[in-house]
Structures are given as C-alpha cells and as structure tokens.
N, C-alpha and C positions, 0 to 999 in steps of 0.2 A: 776382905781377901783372905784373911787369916781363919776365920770359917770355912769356906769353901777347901783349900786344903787341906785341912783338920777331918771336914766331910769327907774329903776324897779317901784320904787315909783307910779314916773307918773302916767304910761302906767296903774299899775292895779287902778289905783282911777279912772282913763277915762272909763276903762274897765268896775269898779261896774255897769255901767247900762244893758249893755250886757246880752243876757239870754244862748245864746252858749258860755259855761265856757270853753270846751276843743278846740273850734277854736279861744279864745279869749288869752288862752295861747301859742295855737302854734305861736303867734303874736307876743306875751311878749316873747317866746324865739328867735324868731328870729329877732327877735328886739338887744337883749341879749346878741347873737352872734356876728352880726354885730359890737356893742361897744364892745366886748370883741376880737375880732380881731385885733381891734386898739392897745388894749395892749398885743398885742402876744401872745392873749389866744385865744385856739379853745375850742368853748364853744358847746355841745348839751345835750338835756334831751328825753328822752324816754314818753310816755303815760302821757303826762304836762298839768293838770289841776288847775283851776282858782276857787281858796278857798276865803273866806272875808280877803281883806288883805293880798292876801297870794299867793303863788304858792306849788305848789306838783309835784313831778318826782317819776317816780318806777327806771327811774337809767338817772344819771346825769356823763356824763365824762368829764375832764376838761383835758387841754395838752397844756403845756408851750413851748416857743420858748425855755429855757435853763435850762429847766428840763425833762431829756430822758426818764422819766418814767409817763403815763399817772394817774391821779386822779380820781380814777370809784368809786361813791357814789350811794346806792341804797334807796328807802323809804326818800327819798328827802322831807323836809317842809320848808320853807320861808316865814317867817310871819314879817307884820307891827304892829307897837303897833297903836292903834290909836290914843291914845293919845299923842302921840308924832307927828303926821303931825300938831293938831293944836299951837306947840310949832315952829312950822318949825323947828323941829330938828329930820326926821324923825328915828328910833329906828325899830332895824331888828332884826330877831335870825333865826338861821342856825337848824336844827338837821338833820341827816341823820344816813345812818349805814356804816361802810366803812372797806374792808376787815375784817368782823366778827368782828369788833371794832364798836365803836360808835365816834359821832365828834358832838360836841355841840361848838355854834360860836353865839355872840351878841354882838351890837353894835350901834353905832348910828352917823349919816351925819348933817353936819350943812349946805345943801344945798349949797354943790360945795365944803365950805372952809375949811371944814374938818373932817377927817374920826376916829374915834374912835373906838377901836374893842378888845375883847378877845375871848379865847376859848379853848377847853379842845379836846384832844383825848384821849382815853380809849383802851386797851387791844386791838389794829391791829397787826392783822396775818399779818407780812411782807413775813413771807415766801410762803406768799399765790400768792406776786408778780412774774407771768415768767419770768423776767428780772433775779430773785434772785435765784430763782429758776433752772435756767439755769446756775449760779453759783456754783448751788451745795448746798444750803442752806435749809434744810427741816424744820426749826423751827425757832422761834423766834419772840416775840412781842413789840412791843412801844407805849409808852405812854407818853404826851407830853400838856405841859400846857402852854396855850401863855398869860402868865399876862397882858402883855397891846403889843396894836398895836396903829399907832398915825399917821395921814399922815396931811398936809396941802396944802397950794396952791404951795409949792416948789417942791412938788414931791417925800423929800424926807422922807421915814421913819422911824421912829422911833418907834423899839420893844425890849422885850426881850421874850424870852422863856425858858423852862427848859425841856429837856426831859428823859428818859430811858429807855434804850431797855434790853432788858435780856431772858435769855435762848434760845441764837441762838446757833444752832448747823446745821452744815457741816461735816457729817458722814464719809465723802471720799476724797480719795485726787486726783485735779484735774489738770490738767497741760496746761498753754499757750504758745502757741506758739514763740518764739523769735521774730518772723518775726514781731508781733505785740506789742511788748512791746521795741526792742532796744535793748535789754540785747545781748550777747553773746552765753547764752544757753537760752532752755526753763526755762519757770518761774511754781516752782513746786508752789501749793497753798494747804498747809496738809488739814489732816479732823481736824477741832476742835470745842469747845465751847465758848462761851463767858457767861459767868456768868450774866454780869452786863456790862453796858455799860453806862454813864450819863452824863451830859454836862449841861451850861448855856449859850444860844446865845445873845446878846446885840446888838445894833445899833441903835448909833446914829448917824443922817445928814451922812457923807461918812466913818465915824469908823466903825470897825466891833471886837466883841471882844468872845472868845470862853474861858471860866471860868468854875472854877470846873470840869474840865475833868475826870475821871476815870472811869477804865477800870481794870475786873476782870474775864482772862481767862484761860483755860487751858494747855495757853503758857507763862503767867506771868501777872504782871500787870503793870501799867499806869497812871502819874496824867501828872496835869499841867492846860497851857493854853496860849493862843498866838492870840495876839490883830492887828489888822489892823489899822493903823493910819488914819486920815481925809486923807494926800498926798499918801498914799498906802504904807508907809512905814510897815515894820514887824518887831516883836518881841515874843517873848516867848520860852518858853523851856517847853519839854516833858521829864520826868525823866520813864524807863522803866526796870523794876527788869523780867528778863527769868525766866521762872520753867524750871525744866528738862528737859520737853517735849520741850518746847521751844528755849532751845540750842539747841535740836538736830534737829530741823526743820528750827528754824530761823540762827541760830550760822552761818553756812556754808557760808550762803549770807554778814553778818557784814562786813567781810572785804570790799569787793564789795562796798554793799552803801555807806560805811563810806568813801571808795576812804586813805584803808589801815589805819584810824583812831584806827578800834577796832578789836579784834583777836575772829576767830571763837569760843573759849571760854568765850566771856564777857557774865559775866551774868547780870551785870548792867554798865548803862548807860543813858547817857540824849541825848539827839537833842534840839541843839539852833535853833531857824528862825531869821534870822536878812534880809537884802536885798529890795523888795516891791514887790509885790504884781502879778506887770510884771515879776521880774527877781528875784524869791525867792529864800535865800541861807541856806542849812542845815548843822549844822556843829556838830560832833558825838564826845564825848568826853567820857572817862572812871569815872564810880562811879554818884552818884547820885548829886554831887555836894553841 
C-alpha cells in the first residue's frame, strides 16, 4: 500500500508538465494497477483525469485476493497537500461516494517508511450489494469510522475501527441447500431484522481483537467479544438472550450446534471460543454466565 502511494506521488509531480491531463492519467492508472496487483489488489478507474495534485475517477472498483465482494466507488477525488511533498512527508485525502454513502480517507507516507491513515464511512446502502442481495437482504446501512491506521517497514498493521450497521431487514425466509453447508438437512435462514448491530476492530502486529460487540434484533440480542492472540490463539465469549421469535426459529437447531449442550427451549446462553485460529473450538453453555 505504501508503494502505490509513493507511485501516486511521483508519477503526478513528473506529470504537472504535461498538457494531456486525461492520457496522462490513463498512465498514473496503469501504472496503479500494475503496483496494486503486487498486493492482490485489481485496481481500475473509469473516465481518470489529471487535476493539480490530484487524480479524479467517475467510478473506481477495487477487488481483493480475500475479500469476495468487489469495492465500486463513484465521483472519485485524490489530492496531495502540497505542502506536505516539501516536508517529504507527502499527505493524501481520499473522497468518493460509495453505495449512496459517502467515504472520506486522509493521510500521510513518510517516503516508504510509513504509512499513517484514517477515515470515515457514512450511511452505505449495503443492501444495495448483489452478493447481499441474493441473500435475501432488502435494507440496511453502515457506518464506520477508522480512528487510526499505522503500517511501517514490517508490513504489519496496526488499526482500530468502530462501526454500525442498523436497520437490515430480510423480509423472507430463504433456504440452503445441505449439500453446501454439511448439515444433515437444509439450512432454513428466517426473515428478520436487526436493529442495531456495532463492534470495535483492534490490531496490533499479529493480534486481532473484536470489542464491544452488540447486537439488537428481532430474534434477541448479543454482546461480548473475542481477541486473537499474536500465536493465533482464541478467546472470548458471546453471551445471547432469544426473543420469542427467536426460539422458534433459532431454538430447533441449539441442540445441533451445541452437539446436545442446550435444549431447543434455551433462551439464553453464551458461546466460549477457546482453540487458534486454525482449529477454532466453541463451546455452548446455559445462562449468561
């Protein structure tokens, strides 16, 4: 990631002399590309023109080696400060629109040795994804705020985030197939809502840790949270109280997952994680603990 910006840099300050702004960016993207392939990224932009400082896309899609779902950003802008190349520390900011949300992103490279970064998402339509959509999901939006991002010459990073998602709803109930899930029978999936959904992501060097969890839907609710060690070790507990609706949809399957822990009647309950990361173990017990 830290190449690719460094690229960016360059290439448009070589560029400023150029009088063809739109063949001078098809350059800088594919330029773009190329470093962004290195890191498992397929990078392309649409209609990419060459501002002071800057680059512009009318739609930008981005698509991870281990993320199934593509990143399509419209009304693309990419600007340098300039006052920051002569600190050599040059200083970016991101804005785009992305699924009827907005994504504002700034930051700043200390030429190779490291990367400094935060950024805001605002009110995205996820149900606007056909991934999700294909799920069965007609509604629902997130928002999500990355207080700090931090990379150095190790590679590894260090962030956290906070997000929430709220008002998803899946009107219908949809059914998979057994053949693809393992199960014994099909796996029934109800209609429901989720209220509220929120979280805290952390990571530092090889920890990973998921805080503040909670979860507020039409089938019950949710807390907890459950940490990744540096050697991939796991821990935490998820504490889960059913509504109504929620026994009689989820209840049936408990015994099942729980591998006869809790009776199609619990209405509450937790899930320990203990094991690593490779070989994760869940272990289902009665009451909230």
């Amino acid at each position: 990631m830290k190449r690719v910006i460094l690229a960016f840099v360059l290439v448009v300050l070589i560029g400023l002399a150029l009088v063809d702004s739109k063949t001078y960016a098809s350059a800088i993207i594919s330029k773009l590309t190329e470093i962004s392939a290195e890191q498992g990224v397929t990078f392309g932009a649409e209609n990419a023109d060459l501002v002071w400082l800057g680059l512009t896309s009318s739609r930008t899609t981005l698509r991870f080696e281990k993320f199934p779902i593509p990143i399509e950003m419209t009304n693309v802008r990419a600007l340098i400060s300039p006052e920051s190349i002569a600190r050599l520390s040059p200083a970016f900011s991101l804005e785009s629109t992305l699924l009827s949300g907005t994504l504002h992103a700034e930051g700043k490279t200390s030429l190779g040795e490291s990367l400094n970064a935060k950024g805001r998402l605002s009110e995205i339509n996820i149900a606007a994804l056909p991934q999700l959509q294909a799920f069965g999901l007609r509604a629902g939006t997130l928002s999500a705020e990355l207080d700090s991002f931090e990379m150095d010459d190790t590679g590894l990073p260090r962030y956290s985030l906070s997000f929430f998602l709220s008002e998803l709803e899946k009107p219908d109930v949809s059914r998979v197939s057994r053949f693809l899930t393992g199960l014994p029978m099909d796996l029934v999936i109800p209609a429901f809502t989720v209220n509220s959904l929120e979280g805290k992501v952390s990571a530092v060097e090889n920890s990973l840790s998921l805080t503040e969890l909670s979860l507020r839907s039409s089938h019950g609710a949710a807390s907890g949270s459950i940490h990744k060690a540096r050697q991939g070790e796991l821990h935490g507990v998820i504490r889960v109280t059913l509504s109504e609706q929620g026994k009689k949809d989820i209840g049936p399957f408990l015994p099942l997952v729980s591998s006869g822990a809790l009776r199609d009647n619990t209405s509450q309950f937790q899930i320990s994680f203990t094991g690593t990361e490779d070989q994760p173990k869940m272990v289902f017990s009665h009451g909230l603990g």
